[in-house]
C-alpha positions in Angstrom: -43.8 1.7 3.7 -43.8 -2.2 4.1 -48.0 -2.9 4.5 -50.9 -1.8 2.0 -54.2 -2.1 3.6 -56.8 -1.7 1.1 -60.3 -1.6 3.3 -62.5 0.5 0.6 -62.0 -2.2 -2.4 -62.8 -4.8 0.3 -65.6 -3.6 1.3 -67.4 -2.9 -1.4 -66.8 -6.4 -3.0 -67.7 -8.4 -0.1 -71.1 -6.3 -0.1 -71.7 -7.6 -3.4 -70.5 -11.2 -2.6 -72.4 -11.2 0.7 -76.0 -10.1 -1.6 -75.6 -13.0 -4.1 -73.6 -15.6 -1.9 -70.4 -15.7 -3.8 -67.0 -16.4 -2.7 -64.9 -13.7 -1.2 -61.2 -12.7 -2.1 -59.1 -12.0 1.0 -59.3 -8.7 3.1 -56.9 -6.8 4.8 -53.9 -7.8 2.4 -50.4 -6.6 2.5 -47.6 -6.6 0.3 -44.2 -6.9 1.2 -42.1 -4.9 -0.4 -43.9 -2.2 -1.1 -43.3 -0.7 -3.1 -41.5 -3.7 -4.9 -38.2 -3.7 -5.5 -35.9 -5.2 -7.7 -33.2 -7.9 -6.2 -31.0 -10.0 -8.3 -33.2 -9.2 -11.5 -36.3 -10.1 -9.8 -39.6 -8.4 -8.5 -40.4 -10.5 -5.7 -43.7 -10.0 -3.4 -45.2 -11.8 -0.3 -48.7 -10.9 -0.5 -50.8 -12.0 2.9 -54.2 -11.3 4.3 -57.0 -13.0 5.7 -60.7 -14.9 4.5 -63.3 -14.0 6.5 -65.3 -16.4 8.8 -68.7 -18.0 7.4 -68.1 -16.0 4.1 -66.0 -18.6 2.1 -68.6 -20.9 0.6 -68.1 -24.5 1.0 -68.8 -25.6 -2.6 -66.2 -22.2 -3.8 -63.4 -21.8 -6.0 -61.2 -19.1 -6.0 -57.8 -19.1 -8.0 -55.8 -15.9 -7.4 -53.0 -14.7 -9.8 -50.8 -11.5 -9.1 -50.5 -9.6 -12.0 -48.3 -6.9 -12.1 -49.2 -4.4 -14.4 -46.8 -1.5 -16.5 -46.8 0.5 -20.1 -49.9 -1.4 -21.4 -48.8 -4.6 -20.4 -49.0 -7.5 -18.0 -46.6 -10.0 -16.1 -47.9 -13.1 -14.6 -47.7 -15.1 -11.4 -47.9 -18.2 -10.7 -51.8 -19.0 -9.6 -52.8 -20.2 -6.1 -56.0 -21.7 -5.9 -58.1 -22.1 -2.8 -61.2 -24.2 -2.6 -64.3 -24.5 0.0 -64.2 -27.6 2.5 -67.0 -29.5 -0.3 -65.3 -28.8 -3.2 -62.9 -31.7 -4.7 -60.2 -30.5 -5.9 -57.0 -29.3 -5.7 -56.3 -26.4 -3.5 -56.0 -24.5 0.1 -58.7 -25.3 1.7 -60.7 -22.4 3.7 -62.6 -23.4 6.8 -66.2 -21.8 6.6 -66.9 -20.8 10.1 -63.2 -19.7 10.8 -62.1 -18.4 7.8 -58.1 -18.5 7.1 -54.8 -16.9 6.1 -54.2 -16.0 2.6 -50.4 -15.9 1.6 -49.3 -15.9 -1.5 -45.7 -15.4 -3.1 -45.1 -13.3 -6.8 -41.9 -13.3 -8.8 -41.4 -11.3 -12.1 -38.4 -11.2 -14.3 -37.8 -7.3 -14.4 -37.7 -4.8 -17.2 -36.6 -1.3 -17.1 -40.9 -0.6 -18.0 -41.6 -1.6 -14.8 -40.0 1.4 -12.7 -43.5 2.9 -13.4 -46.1 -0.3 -12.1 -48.4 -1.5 -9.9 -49.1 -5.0 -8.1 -52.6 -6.4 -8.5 -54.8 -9.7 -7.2 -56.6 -10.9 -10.3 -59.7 -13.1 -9.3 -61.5 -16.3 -11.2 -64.3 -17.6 -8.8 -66.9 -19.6 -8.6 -69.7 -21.6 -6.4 -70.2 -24.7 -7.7 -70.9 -24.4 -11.4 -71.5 -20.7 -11.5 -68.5 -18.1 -12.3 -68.5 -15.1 -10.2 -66.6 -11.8 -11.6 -64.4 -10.3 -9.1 -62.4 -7.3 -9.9 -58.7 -6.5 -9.4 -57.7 -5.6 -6.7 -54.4 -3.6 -5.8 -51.9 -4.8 -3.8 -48.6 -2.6 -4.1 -47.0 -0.1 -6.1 -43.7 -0.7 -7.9 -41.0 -0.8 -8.9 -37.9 0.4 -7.0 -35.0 0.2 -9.6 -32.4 1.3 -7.6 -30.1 -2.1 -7.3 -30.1 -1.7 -11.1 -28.0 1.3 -10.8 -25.1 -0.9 -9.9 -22.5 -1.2 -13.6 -20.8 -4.3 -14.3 -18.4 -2.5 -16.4 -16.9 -0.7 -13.3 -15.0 -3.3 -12.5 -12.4 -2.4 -15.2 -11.1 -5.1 -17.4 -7.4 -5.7 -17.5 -4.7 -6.1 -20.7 -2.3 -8.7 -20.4 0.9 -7.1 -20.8 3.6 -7.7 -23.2 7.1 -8.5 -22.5 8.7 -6.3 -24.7 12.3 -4.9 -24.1 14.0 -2.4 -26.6 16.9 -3.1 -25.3 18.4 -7.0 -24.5 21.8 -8.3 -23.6 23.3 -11.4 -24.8 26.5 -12.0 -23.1 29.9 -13.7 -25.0 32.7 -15.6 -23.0 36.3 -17.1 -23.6 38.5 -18.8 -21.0 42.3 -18.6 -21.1 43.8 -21.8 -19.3 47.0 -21.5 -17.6 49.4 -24.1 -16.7 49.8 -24.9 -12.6 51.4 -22.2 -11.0 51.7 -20.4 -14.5 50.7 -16.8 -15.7 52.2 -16.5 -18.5 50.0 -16.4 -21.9 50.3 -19.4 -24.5 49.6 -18.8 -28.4 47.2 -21.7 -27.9 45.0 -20.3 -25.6 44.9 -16.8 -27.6 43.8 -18.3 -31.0 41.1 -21.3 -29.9 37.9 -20.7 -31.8 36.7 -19.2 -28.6 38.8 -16.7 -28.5 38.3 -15.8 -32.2 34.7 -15.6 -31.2 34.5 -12.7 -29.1 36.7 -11.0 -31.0 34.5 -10.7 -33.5 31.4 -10.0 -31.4 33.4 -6.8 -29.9 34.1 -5.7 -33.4 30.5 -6.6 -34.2 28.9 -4.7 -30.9 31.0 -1.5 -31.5 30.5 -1.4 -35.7 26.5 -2.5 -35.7 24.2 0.7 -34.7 21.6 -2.2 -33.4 24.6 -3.4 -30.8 26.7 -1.5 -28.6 29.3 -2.5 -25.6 27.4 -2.6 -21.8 30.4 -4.2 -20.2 33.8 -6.0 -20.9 35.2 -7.8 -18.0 38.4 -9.8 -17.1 38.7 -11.9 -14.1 41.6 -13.9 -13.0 41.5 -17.5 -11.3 43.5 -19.5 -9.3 42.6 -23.4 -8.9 41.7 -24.1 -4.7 44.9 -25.6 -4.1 48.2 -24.6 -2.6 48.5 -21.6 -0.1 46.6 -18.3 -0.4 49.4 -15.9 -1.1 50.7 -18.3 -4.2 47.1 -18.5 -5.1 46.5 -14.5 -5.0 49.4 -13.9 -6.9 48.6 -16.1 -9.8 45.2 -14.9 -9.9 46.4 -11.1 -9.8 48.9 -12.0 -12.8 46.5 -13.9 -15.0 43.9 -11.3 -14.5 47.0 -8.7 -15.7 48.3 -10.5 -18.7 44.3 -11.2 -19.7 43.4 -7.4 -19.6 46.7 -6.4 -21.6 46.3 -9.0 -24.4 42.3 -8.2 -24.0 43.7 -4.0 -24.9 45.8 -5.0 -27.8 42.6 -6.7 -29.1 40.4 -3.3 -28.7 43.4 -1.4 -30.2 43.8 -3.9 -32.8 39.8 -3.5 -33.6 39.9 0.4 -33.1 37.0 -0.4 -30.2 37.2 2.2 -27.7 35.4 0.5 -24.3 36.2 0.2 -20.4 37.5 -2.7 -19.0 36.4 -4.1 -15.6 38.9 -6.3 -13.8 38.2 -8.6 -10.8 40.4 -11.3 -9.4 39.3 -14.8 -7.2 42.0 -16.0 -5.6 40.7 -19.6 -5.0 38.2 -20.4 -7.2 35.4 -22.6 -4.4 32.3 -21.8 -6.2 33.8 -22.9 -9.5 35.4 -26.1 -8.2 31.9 -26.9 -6.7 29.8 -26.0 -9.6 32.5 -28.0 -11.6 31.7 -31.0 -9.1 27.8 -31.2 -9.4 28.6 -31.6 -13.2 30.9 -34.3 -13.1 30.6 -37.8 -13.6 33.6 -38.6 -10.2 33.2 -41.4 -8.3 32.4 -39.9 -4.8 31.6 -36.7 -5.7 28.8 -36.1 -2.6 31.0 -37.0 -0.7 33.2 -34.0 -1.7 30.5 -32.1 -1.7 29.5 -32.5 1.9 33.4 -31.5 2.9 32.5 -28.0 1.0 29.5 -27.7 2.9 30.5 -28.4 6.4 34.3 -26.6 6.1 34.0 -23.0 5.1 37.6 -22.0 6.0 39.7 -23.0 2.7 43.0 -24.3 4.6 40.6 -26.8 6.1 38.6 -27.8 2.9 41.7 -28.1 1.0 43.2 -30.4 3.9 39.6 -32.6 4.0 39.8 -33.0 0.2 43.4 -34.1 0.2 42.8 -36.4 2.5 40.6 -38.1 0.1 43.3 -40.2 -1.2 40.8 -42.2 -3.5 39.4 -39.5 -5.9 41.7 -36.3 -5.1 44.1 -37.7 -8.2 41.0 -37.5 -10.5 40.1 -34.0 -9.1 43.8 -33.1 -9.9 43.3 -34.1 -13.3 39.9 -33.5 -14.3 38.7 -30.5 -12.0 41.8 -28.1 -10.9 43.2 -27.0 -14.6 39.9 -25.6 -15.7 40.2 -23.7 -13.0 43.5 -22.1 -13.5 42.1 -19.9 -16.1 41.2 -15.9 -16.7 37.4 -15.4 -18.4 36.6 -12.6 -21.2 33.5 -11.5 -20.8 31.7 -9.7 -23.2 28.1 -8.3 -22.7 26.5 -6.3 -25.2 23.3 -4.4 -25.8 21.3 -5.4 -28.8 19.1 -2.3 -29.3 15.4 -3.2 -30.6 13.6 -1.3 -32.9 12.1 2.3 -32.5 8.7 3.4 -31.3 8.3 4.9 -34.4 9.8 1.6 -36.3 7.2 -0.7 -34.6 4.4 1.4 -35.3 5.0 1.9 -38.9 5.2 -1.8 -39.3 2.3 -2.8 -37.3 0.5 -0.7 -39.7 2.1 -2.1 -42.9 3.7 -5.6 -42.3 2.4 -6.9 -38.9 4.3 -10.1 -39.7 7.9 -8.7 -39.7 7.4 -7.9 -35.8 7.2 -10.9 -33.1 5.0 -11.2 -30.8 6.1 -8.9 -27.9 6.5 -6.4 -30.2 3.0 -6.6 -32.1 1.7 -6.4 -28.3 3.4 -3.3 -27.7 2.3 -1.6 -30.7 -0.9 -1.6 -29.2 0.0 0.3 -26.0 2.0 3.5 -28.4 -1.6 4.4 -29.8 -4.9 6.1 -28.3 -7.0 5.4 -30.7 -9.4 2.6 -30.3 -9.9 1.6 -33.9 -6.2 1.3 -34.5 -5.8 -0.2 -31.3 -8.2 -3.2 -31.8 -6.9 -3.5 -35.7 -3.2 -4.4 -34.0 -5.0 -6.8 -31.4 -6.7 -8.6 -34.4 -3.5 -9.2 -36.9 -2.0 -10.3 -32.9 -4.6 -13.0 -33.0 -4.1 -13.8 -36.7 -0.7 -14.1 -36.6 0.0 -15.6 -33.3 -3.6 -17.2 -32.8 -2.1 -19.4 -29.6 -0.8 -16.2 -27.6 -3.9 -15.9 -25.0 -2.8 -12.3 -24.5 -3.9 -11.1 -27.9 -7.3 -12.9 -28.0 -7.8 -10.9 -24.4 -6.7 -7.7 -25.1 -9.3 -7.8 -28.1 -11.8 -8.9 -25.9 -10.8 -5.7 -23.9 -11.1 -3.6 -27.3 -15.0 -5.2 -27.4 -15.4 -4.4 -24.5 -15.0 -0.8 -24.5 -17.7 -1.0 -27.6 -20.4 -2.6 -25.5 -20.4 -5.8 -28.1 -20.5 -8.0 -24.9 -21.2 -11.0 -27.3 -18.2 -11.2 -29.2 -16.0 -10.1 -25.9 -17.0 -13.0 -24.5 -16.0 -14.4 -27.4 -13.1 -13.6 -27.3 -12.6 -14.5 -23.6 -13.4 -17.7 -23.9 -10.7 -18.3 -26.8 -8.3 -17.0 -24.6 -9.2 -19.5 -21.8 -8.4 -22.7 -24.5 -5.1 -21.6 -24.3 -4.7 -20.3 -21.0 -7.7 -21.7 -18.5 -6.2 -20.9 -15.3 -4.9 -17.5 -16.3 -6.3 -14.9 -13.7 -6.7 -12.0 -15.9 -8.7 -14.0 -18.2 -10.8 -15.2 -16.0 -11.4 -12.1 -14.5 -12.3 -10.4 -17.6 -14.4 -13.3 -18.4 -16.5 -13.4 -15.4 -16.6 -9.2 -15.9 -17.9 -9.6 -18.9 -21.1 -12.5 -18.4 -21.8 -10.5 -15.8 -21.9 -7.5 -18.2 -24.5 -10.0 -20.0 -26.5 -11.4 -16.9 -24.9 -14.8 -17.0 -24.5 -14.8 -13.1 -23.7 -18.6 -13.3 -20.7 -18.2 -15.7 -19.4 -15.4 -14.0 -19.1 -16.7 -10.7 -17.0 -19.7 -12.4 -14.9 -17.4 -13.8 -14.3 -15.1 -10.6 -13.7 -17.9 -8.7 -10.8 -18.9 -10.9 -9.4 -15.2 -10.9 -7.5 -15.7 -7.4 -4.1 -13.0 -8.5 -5.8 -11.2 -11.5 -4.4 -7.9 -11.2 -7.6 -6.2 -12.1 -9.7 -5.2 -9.0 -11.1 -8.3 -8.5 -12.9 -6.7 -4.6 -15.0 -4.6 -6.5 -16.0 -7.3 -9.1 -17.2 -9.7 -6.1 -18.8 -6.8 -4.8 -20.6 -6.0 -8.0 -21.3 -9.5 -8.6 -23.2 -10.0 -5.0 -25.0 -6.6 -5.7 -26.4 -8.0 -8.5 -27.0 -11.5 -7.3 -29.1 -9.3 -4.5 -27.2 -10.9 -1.4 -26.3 -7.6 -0.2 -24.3 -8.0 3.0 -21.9 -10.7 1.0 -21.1 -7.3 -1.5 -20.7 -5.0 1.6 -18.2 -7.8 2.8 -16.7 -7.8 -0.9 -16.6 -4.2 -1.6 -14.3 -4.0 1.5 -12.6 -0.2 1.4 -13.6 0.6 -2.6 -14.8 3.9 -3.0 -17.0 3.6 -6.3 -20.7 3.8 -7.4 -21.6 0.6 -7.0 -20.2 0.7 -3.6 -22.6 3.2 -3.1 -25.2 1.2 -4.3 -25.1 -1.7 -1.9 -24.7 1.1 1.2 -27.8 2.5 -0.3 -29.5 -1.1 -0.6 -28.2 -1.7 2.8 -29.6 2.0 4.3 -25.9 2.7 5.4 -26.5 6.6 3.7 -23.8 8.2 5.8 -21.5 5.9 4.2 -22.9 6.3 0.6 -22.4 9.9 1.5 -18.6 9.7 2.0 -18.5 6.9 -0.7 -19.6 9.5 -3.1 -17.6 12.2 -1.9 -14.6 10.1 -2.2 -15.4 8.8 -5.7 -12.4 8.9 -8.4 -14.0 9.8 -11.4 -17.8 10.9 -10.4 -19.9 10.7 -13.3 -23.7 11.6 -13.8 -24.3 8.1 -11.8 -22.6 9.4 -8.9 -24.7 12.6 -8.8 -27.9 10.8 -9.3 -27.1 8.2 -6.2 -26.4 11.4 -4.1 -29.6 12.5 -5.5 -31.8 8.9 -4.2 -29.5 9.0 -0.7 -31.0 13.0 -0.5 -34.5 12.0 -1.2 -34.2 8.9 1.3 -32.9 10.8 4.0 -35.2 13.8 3.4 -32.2 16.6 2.7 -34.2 18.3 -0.4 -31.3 20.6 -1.0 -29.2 17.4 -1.7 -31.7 15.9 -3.8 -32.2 19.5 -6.1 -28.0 19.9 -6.1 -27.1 16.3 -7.0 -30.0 15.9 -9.8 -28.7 19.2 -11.2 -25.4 17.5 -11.6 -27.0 14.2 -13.1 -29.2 15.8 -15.7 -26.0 18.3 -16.4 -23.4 15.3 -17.3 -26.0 12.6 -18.7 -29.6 14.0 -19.9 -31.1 10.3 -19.6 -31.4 10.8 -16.0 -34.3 13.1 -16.8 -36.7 10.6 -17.9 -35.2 7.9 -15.6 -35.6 10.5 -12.5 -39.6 11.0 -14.2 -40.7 7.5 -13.7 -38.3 6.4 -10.3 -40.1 5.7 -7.4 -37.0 7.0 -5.3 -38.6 10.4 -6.0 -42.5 9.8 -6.1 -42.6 12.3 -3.3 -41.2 15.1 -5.2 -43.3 14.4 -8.2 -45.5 17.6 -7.0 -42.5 19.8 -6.3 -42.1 22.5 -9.0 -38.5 23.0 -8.3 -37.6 19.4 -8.7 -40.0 18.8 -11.8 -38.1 22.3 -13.4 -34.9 19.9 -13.0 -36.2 16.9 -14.6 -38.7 18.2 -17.2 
């Protein structure tokens, strides 16, 4: 119903103005919404009507204030004042022998005590010097809550993961050189510091129960010059004489491990690579022969023919090259589950970062959860992710304040991080600060929270309802269902419900409004059942909501709500 028409008050006021002379208030007024309706947090009327012809006094005043009354208590508009064609002063005039409009706009900051409420015209008049009483007059009933419905919170907030790995490679390397055209080993080559090295990390990896062997691999070179077959056969022999001097080591060490065994026969991507580091005169220019020859006959030929720097490449380049490489990689094996939880507990500091992060995700309980996330911001205070997980943990308590908090730590340290921001602009818009949360949602471009249904939230709230049906795009949640209600799309509320993850007493009660709006009384009873079953709150919100006003005389609706 958009238009009150309120003819009896009218009447019987303008008999008593018309017997003494007195100003009038406006007749046939209308309020639209009616009832109100909260959008955005506001309760905003447009109240029009009309001032009778030869009935507005020339030397009148009337100033005319909505007033919107609820629980024992009022909320104020701003005043409009209009003012006979004699009288100097400030105001609307009215034209005595035509009358005029009366229109009149009312905006109230809502509270939940306003579901139950009505919209009146309050009156101070006067002709000339004399005051005139006029009484309140009605205007519109209120208020219609149901945008409220719509939860910040369901736009879940989202940890910033750690980077924990139990288990981490490092990987340990020694060359053997050979001479040109040579496969034989040298006592050199087998006892450089290198080469003492790994043999000490393999008897390391296989004796330490924190390390063990992933991988030992041999692979034998041959330098990219002379012909193919020489070149395959050297690099098949060094790659022999590597892997039997590389057994005697394990046998030596009583280390029991595979070894793989791979052979280049002309090493290209290790004379290029060997290039791009080197300090040689011309080096592009060798560079642009690799790239524009890819058969090696031809490369080999082009280089040659570089009379001017091939003797450096000879010297400085090629016998690195004519090498096999030991390659070690080993597994360092982190600590336990139950290793990193016990120290969490007891000596937070003995565990880095990554690790304190994880201990957070190996419990379920909040309390022990948050404790972690604290001694992760005490200990590494300049880690963002630990300042936002708390913020998380604050969350999930309702202390909005000091998640915020929290948030906005995080975003010193890391103001571009998505996940932040997005949590941020969840959270002040958990606390009504729809300014600060549409800076932060704007910055949260990649979060990998659900950053469609936070837009969509956020517009519901702001009251621009087809921007949240653009937002919401295929989300099936509540406050989905809330703009299609809003936007008296009920057949998709109806499947938004139905399709719902986790329904919840707030998904009940929407199906309960969407019954009642589309007069199915069977969905209304069912659905309010389910509501007042799972939350019994709903009880004395479904008492005073204006969704239901016509079923507040039906005995089997009132038997569920009472």
């Amino acid at each position: 119903m958009k238009k009150l028409f309120i003819f009896s008050a009218i009447a019987a006021v303008a008999a008593l103005f018309s017997s003494c002379g007195a100003p009038v208030q406006p007749e046939q007024l209308s309020c639209n919404p009616n009832p109100l309706t909260v959008v955005g947090g506001k309760v905003n009327a447009e109240i029009t009507g009309t001032f009778p012809a030869k009935k507005f006094a020339k030397n009148a005043v009337v100033i005319v204030t909505p007033v919107l009354k609820y629980d024992g208590k009022e909320a104020l508009g701003e005043p409009v004042t209009y003012i006979g064609e004699k009288v100097k002063e400030n105001g609307k005039t009215v034209n005595y022998k035509k009358g005029g409009t009366y229109s009149q706009s009312a905006s109230f900051d809502f509270v939940p005590e306003m579901a139950q409420s009505e919209l009146y015209l309050r009156f101070e008049a006067r002709k000339g010097k004399k005051a005139v009483e006029i009484p309140d007059v009605k205007v519109a009933d209120g208020v219609n809550q149901t945008s409220m419905l719509v939860n910040p919170k369901e736009a879940k907030g989202q940890v910033t993961a750690d980077k924990f790995q139990r288990i981490i490679q490092e990987m340990q390397e020694a060359d053997i050189l050979f001479l040109i055209q040579q496969a034989n080993l040298r006592d050199s080559q087998l006892n450089t510091q290198e080469m003492k090295d790994l043999k000490a990390a393999i008897k390391e990896a296989d004796q330490n129960e924190k390390k063990a062997i992933n991988n030992l691999e041999v692979s034998g070179y041959a330098s990219p010059d002379g012909g193919m077959d020489l070149n395959t056969r050297l690099a098949d022999n060094r790659q022999a004489n590597a892997q039997n001097f590389l057994k005697r080591v394990l046998r030596q060490s009583k280390v029991k491990a595979d070894i793989d065994a791979k052979t280049t026969a002309e090493d290209w991507e290790g004379f290029k690579k060997a290039m791009e580091e080197s300090n040689i005169q011309d080096k592009e220019m060798v560079l642009r022969v690799l790239s524009m020859y890819s058969d090696p006959e031809e490369r080999e030929a082009q280089i040659k023919n570089l009379s001017s720097v091939y003797k450096t490449i000879a010297d400085e380049i090629l016998p690195a090259l004519r090498r096999s490489r030991l390659i070690l990689t080993t597994d360092i094996i982190g600590k336990s589950d139950e290793e990193i939880a016990a120290l969490a507990k007891n000596d937070p500091a003995a565990l880095n970062v990554e690790e304190l992060l994880y201990a957070a995700t190996l419990t379920q309980d909040k309390a022990e959860k948050k404790a972690i996330y604290e001694k992760v911001t005490s200990i590494y205070s300049e880690d963002y992710r630990g300042w936002n997980n708390l913020g998380m943990c604050y969350i999930d308590e309702a202390n909005i304040a000091e998640a915020r908090r929290c948030y906005a730590k995080a975003l010193t340290i890391a103001p571009n991080n998505a996940d932040v921001n997005y949590n941020a602009g969840v959270a002040a818009m958990a606390d009504g600060d729809m300014a600060k949360a549409e800076e932060y949602l704007g910055k949260a471009a990649g979060t990998s929270g659900d950053l469609e249904t936070a837009m969509g939230t956020f517009y519901t709230m702001k009251g621009d309802y087809n921007k949240a049906k653009g937002s919401y795009g295929q989300s099936h949640t509540n406050n989905t269902a809330v703009q299609q209600i809003l936007n008296e799309d009920y057949a998709g509320a109806r499947k938004t419900l139905a399709a719902v993850e986790n329904p919840n007493a707030t998904t009940a009660y929407l199906g309960a409004i969407v019954g009642a709006r589309t007069n199915d009384r069977d969905a209304v009873y069912s659905n309010m059942k389910s509501a007042v079953a799972q939350d019994a709150s709903m009880k004395a919100r479904a008492q005073k909501d204006i969704e239901f006003a016509k079923y507040m005389e039906d005995s089997q609706f009132l038997a569920i709500i009472k």
